[in-house]
Structure formats: structure tokens, C-alpha cells
C-alpha positions in Angstrom: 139.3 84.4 -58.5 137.1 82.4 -60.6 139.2 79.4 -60.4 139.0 79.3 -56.8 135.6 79.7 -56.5 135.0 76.8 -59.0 137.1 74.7 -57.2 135.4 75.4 -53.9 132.0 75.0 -55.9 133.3 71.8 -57.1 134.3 70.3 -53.1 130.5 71.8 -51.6 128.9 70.5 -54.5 130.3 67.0 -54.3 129.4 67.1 -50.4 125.7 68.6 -50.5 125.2 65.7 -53.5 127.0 62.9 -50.5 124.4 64.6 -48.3 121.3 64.4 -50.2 122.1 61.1 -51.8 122.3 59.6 -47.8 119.0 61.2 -47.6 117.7 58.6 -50.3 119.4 55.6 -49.7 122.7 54.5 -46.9 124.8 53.4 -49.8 127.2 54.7 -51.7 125.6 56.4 -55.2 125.9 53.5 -58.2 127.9 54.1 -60.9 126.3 53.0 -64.4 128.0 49.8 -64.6 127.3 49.0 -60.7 125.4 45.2 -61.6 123.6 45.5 -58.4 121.2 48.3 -59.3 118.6 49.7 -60.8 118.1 51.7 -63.8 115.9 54.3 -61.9 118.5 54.9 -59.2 121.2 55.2 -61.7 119.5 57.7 -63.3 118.5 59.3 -60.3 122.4 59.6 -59.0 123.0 61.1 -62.3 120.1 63.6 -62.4 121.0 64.9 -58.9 124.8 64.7 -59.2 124.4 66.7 -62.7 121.9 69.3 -60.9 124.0 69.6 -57.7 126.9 69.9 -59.7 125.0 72.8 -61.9 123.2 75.0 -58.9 126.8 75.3 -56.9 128.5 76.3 -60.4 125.6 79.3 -60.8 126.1 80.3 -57.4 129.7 80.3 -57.4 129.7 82.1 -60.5 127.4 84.5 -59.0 129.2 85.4 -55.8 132.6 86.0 -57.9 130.5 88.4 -60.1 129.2 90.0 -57.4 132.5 90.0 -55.7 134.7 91.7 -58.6 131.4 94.6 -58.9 131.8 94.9 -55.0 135.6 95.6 -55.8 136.0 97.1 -58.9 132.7 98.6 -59.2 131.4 97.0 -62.6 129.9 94.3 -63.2 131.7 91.7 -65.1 128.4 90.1 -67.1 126.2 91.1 -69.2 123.8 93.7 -68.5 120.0 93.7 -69.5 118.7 96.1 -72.4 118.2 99.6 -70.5 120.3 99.2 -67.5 
């Protein structure tokens, strides 16, 4: 389960980072060695990419955690002091 999930986090991430990189500029996102960029939006593909990348692994993560406790009826994570 939790390979399909990151492989399914892995396509939406890849798109919502295509969608919110059009929001900021109608090219394609420069790769480090692009010669006809800037350092800033280098950096700012990166930063976005990398956080994109992160917030869809989290939620997928989530939602298969929740998923197997849903199913199985324990949760596969770690539990905080007292619960």
C-alpha cells in the first residue's frame, strides 16, 4: 500500500509543482545549469519542487496510515505519551 501511494504522491506532486510553477512564469522550470536564467528562479524551482515534492509525501503517508487504522484497526505510527 505504501508503495502505491508514494507513487501516486510522486505523479500529483510533479503536477500541482507544473501547476504552480505556470502560475509564476509560462516556461518550463530551469534546471541549475539552464545558461538563460537566474539564480533566484533556480532557486525558487528548487525550493517549490523540494516543498511540493515534501507536503504530497506527508499527505500520502498520512492517508495510508489512516487507511491501514481504518482497516486493521491500529494505528501503524507512533503514538503520543498517554494515548
Amino acid at each position: 500500500m505504501a508503495l502505491i501511494a508514494g507513487v501516486l504522491a510522486a505523479r500529483a506532486a510533479n503536477a500541482a509543482f507544473q501547476s504552480l510553477w505556470s502560475m509564476i512564469d509560462d516556461r518550463e522550470p530551469p534546471e541549475p545549469t539552464t545558461a538563460e536564467t537566474t539564480t533566484p528562479k533556480v532557486v525558487a524551482a528548487a525550493v517549490l519542487e523540494a516543498g511540493t515534492q515534501a507536503a504530497m509525501g506527508a499527505l500520502a503517508t498520512r492517508v495510508a496510515a489512516q487507511t491501514f487504522n481504518y482497516l486493521f484497526g491500529v494505528w501503524p505510527g507512533k503514538q503520543q505519551p498517554g494515548d
